[in-house]
C-alpha positions, 0 to 999 in steps of 0.5 A, a space after each residue: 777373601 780366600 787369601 786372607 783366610 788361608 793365612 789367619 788359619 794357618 796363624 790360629 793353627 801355628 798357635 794352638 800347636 804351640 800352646 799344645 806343645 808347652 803343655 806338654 812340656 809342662 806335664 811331663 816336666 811337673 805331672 799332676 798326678 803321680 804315676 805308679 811304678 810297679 815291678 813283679 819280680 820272680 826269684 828264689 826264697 832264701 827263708 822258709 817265712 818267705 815261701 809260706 807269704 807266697 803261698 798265703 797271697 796266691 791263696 788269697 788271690 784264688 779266694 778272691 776269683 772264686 769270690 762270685 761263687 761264694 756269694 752265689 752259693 754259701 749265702 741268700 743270693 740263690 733262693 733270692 735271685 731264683 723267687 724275682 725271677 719266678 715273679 718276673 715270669 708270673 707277671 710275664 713282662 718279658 724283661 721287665 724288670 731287667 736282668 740288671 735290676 733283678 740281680 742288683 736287688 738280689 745282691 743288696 737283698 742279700 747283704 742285708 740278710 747276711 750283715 749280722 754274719 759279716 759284722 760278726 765275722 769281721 768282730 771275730 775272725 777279721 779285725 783280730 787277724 789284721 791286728 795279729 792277735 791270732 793266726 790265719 788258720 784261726 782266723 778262718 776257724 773263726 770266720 767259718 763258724 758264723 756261716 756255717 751255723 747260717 748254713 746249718 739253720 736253712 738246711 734240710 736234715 734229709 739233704 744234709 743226710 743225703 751228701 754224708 751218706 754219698 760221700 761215706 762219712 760217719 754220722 757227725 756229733 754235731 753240727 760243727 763237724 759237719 765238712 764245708 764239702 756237705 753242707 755247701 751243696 746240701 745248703 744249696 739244694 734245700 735253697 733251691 727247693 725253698 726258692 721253687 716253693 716260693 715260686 709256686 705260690 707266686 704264680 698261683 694268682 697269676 694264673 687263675 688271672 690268666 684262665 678266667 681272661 682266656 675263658 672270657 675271651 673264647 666265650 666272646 668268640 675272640 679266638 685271635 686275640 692272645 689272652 696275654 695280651 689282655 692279662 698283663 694288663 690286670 696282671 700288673 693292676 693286680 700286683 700294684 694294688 696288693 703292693 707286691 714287691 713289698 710283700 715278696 721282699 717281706 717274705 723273702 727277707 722273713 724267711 731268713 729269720 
């Protein structure tokens, strides 16, 4: 029985190499998809015109890989993001919603608040660019104004105040000649501030859940068990009733308006 094995796997081996090698004949000879070829080529420029589409695409590569910080600074992302995390500590579910879910959400959360920006951004900045009826440095004019002016109405006037003084510049007419290097981070301060207030609210329910179970339990004498433990539970209940991601998505979104 072994001796006719051995030949018919030898034959079935001969066979699929074979097959294998016509293959990839075959695709070498025809490929199915096309494969780039990319050369990057470093030399001198003989025309001015040249040095400055270098230096508009280096530029825009650096926009591009600061991107994250932008999104996460200039925009809804912070106060959003910092408000799940708080109720993810109030209901102390350990990682229940993940990290994932939390900043997925907050990302999509913070597209939707940030559309009419974007759409009018794109109207006024982008798509005249592409179709060269105005210049890079107006189109980044144009497209800073519709953010700034987001910025400007979830800003503080005591935060903005504070970085025009620190940085010793005189007091500006209006809100359009602030510098992007005041009002990013008095934005961001005054994000933060909104988004722990927030937060404070959130827990307050939760921890009046937490006192009256820990109160219940050291009056029964059950001093071993963690009070956690039996809050969560209610926690939970307490949050599905109210329907709670409904109300702190409302609020979150509202506050934006």
């Amino acid at each position: 029985m072994k001796k006719k094995l051995l030949p018919a796997l030898l034959g079935s081996g001969i066979l699929i190499a074979a097959v294998l090698f016509y293959m990839q004949g075959t695709a070498m000879a025809q490929p199915i998809i096309p494969i780039p070829d990319i050369n990057l080529q470093i030399g001198t420029a003989e025309e001015p015109e040249q040095l400055v589409g270098t230096l508009r695409l280096m530029l825009l590569l650096a926009v591009l890989s600061l991107a994250p910080s932008f999104v996460i600074l200039m925009t809804s992302f912070t106060r959003i993001v910092i408000v799940l995390g708080f109720l993810r500590n109030a209901l102390a579910t350990q990682q229940i919603p993940p990290n994932q879910v939390i900043v997925g959400l907050a990302l999509f959360l913070t597209f939707f608040v940030m559309s009419p920006i974007l759409t009018q951004i794109n109207q006024e900045a982008l798509s005249p660019y592409l179709e060269e009826r105005i210049s890079f440095e107006e189109a980044v004019e144009a497209g800073g104004l519709p953010l700034r002016e987001f910025m400007l109405n979830n800003t503080r006037e005591k935060d903005l105040a504070l970085f025009i003084e620190i940085a010793d510049l005189e007091t500006p007419a209006s809100g359009l000649e602030v510098p992007f290097t005041a009002l990013v981070p008095a934005f961001v301060l005054s994000e933060l501030k909104t988004a722990f207030q927030m937060g404070f609210i959130l827990f307050i329910p939760f921890l009046v859940i937490d006192m009256v179970v820990a109160s219940a339990l050291m009056s029964m004498g059950m001093f071993m068990l963690p009070p956690v433990v039996v809050s969560l539970p209610f926690k939970i209940l307490l949050f599905v009733l109210v329907d709670g991601w409904y109300l702190v998505v409302q609020s979150l979104v509202e506050s934006y308006g």
